[in-house]
C-alpha positions as CSV (number, residue, x, y, z in Angstrom):
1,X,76.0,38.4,11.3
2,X,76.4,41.2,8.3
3,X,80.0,42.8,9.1
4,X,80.3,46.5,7.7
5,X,83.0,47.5,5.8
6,X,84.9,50.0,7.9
7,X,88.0,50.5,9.9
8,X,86.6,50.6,13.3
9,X,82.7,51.7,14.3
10,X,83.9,55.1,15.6
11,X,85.9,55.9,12.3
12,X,83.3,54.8,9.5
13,X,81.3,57.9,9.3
14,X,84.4,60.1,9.4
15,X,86.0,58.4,7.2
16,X,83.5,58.2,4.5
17,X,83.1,62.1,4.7
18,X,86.6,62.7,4.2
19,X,86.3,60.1,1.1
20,X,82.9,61.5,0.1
21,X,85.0,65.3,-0.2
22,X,87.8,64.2,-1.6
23,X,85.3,62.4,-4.8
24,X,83.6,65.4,-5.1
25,X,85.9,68.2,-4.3
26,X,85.0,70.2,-7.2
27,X,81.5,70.9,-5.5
28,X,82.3,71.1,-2.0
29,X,85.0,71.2,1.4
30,X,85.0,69.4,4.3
31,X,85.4,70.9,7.6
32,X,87.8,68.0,9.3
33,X,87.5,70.2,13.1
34,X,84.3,70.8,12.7
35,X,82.6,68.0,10.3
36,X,80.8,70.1,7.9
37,X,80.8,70.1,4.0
38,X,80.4,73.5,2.5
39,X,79.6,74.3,-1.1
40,X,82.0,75.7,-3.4
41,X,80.0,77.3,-5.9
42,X,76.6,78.5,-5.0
43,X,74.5,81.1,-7.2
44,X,75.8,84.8,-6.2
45,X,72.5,85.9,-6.1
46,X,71.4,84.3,-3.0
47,X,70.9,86.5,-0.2
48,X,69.9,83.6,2.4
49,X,72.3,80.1,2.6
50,X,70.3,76.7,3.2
51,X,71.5,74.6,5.8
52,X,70.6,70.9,6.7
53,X,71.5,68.6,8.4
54,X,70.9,65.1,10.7
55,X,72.4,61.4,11.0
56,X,74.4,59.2,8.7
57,X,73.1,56.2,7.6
58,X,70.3,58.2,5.3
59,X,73.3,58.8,2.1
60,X,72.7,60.5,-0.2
61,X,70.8,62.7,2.4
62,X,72.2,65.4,3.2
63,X,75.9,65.8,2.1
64,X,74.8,64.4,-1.3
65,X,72.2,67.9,-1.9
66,X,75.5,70.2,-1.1
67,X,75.6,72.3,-4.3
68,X,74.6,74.8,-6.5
69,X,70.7,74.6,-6.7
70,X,70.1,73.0,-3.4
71,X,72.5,73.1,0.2
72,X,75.2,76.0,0.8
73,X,76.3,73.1,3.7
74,X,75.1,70.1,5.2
75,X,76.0,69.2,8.9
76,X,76.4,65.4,9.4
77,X,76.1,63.4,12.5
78,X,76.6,59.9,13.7
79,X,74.5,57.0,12.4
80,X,71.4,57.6,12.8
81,X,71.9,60.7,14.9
82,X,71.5,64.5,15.5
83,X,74.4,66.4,14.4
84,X,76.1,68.3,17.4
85,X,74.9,71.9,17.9
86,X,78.5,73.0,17.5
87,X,78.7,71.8,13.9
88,X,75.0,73.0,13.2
89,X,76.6,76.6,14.4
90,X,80.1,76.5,12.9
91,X,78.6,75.2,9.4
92,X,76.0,78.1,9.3
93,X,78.7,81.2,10.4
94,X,81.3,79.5,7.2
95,X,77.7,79.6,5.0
96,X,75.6,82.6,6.1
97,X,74.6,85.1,3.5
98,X,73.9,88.4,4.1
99,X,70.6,88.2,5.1
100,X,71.5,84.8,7.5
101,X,70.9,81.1,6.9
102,X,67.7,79.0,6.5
103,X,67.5,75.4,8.7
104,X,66.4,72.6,6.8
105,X,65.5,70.3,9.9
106,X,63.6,66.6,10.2
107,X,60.9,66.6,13.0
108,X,63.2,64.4,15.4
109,X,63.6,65.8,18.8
110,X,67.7,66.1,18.6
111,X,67.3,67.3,15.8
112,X,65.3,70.1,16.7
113,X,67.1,70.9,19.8
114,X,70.5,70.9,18.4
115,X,69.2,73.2,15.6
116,X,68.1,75.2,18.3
117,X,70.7,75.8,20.8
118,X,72.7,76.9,16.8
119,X,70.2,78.9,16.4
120,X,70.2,80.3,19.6
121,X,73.9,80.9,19.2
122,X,73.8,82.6,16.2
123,X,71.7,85.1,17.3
124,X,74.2,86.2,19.9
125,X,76.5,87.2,16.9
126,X,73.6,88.6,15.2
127,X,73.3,86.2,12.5
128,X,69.5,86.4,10.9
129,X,68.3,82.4,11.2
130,X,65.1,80.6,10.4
131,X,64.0,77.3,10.3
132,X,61.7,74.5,8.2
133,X,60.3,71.7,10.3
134,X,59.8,68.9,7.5
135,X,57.3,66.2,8.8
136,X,56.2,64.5,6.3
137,X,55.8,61.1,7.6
138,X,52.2,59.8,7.3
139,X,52.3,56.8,9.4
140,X,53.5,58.7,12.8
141,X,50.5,61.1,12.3
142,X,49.1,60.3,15.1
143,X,47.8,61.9,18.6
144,X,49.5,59.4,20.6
145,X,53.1,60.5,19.2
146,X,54.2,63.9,21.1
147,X,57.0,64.8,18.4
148,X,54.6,64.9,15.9
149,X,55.3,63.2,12.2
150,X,59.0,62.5,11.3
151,X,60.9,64.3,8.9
152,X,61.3,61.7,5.6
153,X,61.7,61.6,2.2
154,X,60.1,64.6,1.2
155,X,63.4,66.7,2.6
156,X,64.9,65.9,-0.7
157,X,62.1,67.8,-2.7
158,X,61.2,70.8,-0.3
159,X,65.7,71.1,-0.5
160,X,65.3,71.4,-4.2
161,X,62.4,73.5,-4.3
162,X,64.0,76.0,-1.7
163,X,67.0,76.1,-3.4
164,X,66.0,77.6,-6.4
165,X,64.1,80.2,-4.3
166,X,67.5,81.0,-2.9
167,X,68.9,81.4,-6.1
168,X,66.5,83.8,-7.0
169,X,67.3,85.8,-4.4
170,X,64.5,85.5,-2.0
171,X,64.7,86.8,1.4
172,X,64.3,85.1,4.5
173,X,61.1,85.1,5.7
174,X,59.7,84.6,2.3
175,X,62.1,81.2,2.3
176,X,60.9,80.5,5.6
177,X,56.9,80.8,4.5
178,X,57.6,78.7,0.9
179,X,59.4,75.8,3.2
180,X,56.4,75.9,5.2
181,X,53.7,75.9,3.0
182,X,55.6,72.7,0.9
183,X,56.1,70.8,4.5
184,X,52.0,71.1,4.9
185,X,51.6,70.1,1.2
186,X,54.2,66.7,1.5
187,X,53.7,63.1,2.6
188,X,55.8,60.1,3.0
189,X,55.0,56.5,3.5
190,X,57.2,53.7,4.1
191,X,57.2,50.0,4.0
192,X,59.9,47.7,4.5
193,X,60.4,43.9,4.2
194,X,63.5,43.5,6.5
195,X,65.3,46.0,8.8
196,X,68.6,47.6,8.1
197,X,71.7,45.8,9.8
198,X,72.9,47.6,12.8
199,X,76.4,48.7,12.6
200,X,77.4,48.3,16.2
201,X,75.9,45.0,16.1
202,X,76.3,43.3,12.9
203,X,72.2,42.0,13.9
204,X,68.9,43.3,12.2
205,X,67.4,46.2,14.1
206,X,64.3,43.9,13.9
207,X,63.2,40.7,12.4
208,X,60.1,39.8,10.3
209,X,58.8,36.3,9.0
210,X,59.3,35.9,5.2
211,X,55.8,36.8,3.7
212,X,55.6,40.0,6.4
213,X,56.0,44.0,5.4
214,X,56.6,46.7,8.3
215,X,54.0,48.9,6.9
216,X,54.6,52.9,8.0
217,X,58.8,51.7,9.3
218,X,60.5,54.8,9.8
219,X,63.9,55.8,8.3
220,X,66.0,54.8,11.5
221,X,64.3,51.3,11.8
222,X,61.1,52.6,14.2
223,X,59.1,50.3,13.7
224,X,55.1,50.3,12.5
225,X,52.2,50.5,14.1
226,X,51.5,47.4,11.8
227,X,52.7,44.5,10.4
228,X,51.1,43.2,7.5
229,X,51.6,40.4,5.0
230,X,53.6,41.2,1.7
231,X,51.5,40.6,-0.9
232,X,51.7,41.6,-4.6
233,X,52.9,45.0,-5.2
234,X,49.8,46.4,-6.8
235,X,47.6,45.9,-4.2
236,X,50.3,47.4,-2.0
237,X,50.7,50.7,-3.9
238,X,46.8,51.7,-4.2
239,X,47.0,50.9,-0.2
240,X,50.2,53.4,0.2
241,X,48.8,55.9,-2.5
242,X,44.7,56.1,-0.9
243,X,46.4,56.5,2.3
244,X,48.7,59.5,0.6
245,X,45.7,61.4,-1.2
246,X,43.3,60.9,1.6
247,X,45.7,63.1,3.7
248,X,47.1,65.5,1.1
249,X,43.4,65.5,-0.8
250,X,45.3,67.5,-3.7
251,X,43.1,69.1,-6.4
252,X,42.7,67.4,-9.5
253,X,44.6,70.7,-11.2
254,X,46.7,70.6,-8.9
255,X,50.6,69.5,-9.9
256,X,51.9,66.7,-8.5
257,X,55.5,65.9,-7.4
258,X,56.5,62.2,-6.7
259,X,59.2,60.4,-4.8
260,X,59.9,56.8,-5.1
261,X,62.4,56.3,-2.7
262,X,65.0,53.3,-2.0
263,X,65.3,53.0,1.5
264,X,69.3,50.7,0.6
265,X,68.6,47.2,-0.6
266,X,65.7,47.5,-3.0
267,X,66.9,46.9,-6.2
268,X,66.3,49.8,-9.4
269,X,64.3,46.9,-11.0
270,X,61.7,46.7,-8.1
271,X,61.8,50.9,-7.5
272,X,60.7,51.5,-11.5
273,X,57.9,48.9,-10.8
274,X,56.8,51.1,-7.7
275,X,56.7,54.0,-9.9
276,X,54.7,52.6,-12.8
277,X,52.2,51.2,-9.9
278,X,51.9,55.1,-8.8
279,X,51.1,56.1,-11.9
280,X,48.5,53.7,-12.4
281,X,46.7,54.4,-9.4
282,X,47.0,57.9,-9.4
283,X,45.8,57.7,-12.7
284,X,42.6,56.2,-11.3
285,X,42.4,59.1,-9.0
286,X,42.2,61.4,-12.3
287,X,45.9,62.9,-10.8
288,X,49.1,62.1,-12.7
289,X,52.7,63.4,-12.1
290,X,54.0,66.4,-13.2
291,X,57.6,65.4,-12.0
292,X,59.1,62.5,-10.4
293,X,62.1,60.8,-9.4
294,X,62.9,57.1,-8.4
295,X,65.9,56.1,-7.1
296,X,68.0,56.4,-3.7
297,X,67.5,59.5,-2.2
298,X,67.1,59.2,1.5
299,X,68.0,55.5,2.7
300,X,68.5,53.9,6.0
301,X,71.1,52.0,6.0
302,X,70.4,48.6,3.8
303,X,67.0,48.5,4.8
304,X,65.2,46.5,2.5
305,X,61.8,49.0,1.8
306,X,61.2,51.8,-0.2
307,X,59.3,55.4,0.8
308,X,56.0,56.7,-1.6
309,X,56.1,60.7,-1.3
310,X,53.5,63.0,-2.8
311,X,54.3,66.6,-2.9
312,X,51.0,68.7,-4.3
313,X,52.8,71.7,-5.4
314,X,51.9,75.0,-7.1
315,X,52.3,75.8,-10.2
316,X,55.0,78.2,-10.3
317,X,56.3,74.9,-8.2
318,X,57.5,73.9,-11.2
319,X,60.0,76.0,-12.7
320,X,61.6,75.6,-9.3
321,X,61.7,72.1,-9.4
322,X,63.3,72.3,-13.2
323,X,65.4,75.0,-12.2
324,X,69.3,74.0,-12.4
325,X,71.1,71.8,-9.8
326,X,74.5,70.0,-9.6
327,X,75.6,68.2,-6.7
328,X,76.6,65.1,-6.0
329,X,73.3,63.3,-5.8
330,X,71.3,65.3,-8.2
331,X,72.1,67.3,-11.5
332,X,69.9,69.0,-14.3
């Protein structure tokens, strides 16, 4: 039995947003009443603020993107779930711009419907709001799952992306078509080796023999359709990366945006080896990144796994991604 480090189970995620505020209180505040973070400095040319939002567990996502470049707020819930539609609402009246606020939301269903009743809400104060589904999860692509694919890893990218649209000053139904168009163009797919520890338990979420992978585990310990046996890692990658282009089928001029993602226990040592494994394959593919990060960007808990996403952008795609950012989790 793993014990967390907390106070008590109903205190932990409120307590590490009040220390998470007072670390980085140069970029952001924390809304004690109504648990949002809201950025201090975000460009003065935006027109539209970015909102996003969803359970704890996934740090850095989303409180670690609230900054200038990225989030003008980020609405956290419990572990592992939705954020109340009350803190969704409150966090995008303190944020909106002129021209209203942009949703950021994952493809769960509380998700969705809390960002909806907000939405709802605003519109009775006459407060312009659109959302971006992101579902970028490859292995719960499937007709048998009435939600659709889960929203993942690439929330990071399609955040960054958006943000320096914002910053230029784009309106919101221009942000609202660009979110779009990147959500269609992203996939994510996740493996993991052992489950993340429940906090309320102290227990594994699930268990797995010691040569067995969850392969396509989602980021709140769903588990896979399969379960396959571990292997070496480079047999591994071409499986996770064939499976990635065969769905995004990205033209070979086409730039390519990569995320090699920790999913909480998976050592820097093992993620660099992912990435050079990407490359390889990809390489075989006649494709090659034109940006990419590896680290831990959107975890679940200390769920030993990692995410692959592949984002096939557009050109001018580019200059957005390299565009400035500083938060907490993230800075060029």
């Amino acid at each position: 039995m793993a014990r967390y480090f907390e106070n008590s189970g109903e205190t932990l995620v409120s307590d590490a947003l009040r220390g998470f505020a007072l670390a980085h209180a140069d970029l952001l505040t924390l809304d004690p009443d109504h648990g949002f973070l809201l950025a201090r400095d975000t460009a003065p040319s935006r027109r539209v603020a970015l909102l996003s939002g969803g359970g704890a567990g996934h740090e850095p996502l989303h409180a670690g993107y609230v900054g200038r470049g990225m989030l003008d707020a980020a609405c956290p819930g419990r572990v592992f779930a939705s954020p109340h539609n009350r803190q969704v609402y409150e966090g995008s009246c303190a944020a909106a711009r002129p021209e209203g606020v942009l949703h950021i939301v994952k493809n769960y269903t509380g998700d969705r419907i809390n960002f909806g009743i907000a939405a709802e809400r605003l519109a009775r104060r006459d407060i312009p709001c659109a959302r971006v589904l992101v579902d970028d999860d490859l292995a719960s692509d499937s007709d048998e799952i009435a939600a659709g694919r889960r929203g993942t890893g690439g929330t990071v990218l399609i955040e960054k992306l958006l943000g320096a649209a914002a910053d230029a000053g784009w309106g919101l139904e221009e942000l609202q078509r660009l979110g779009d168009r990147l959500a269609a163009r992203c996939r994510t797919l996740a493996v993991a080796s052992a489950a993340h520890t429940a906090p309320t338990l102290g227990e594994p979420a699930f268990r797995l023999g010691p040569d067995e992978l969850e392969y396509g585990v989602g980021i709140h310990g769903e588990r896979a359709r399969t379960t396959a046996r571990q292997g070496r890692l480079g047999p591994l990658v071409e499986r996770m990366t064939g499976e990635l282009l065969a769905a995004l089928a990205p033209e070979p001029d086409r730039p390519l945006l990569t995320l090699v993602n920790g999913l909480g226990a998976v050592t820097p040592l093992e993620l660099y080896a992912v990435h050079g494994e990407l490359v390889r394959v990809l390489g075989q593919h006649g494709l090659s990144p034109a940006r990419a990060l590896v680290g831990d960007y959107v975890t679940a808990l200390d769920m030993r796994g990692f995410s692959l996403t592949l984002l096939a952008a557009e050109p001018e795609d580019l200059a957005r991604y390299d565009a400035p950012v500083h938060t907490a989790a993230l800075r060029w």
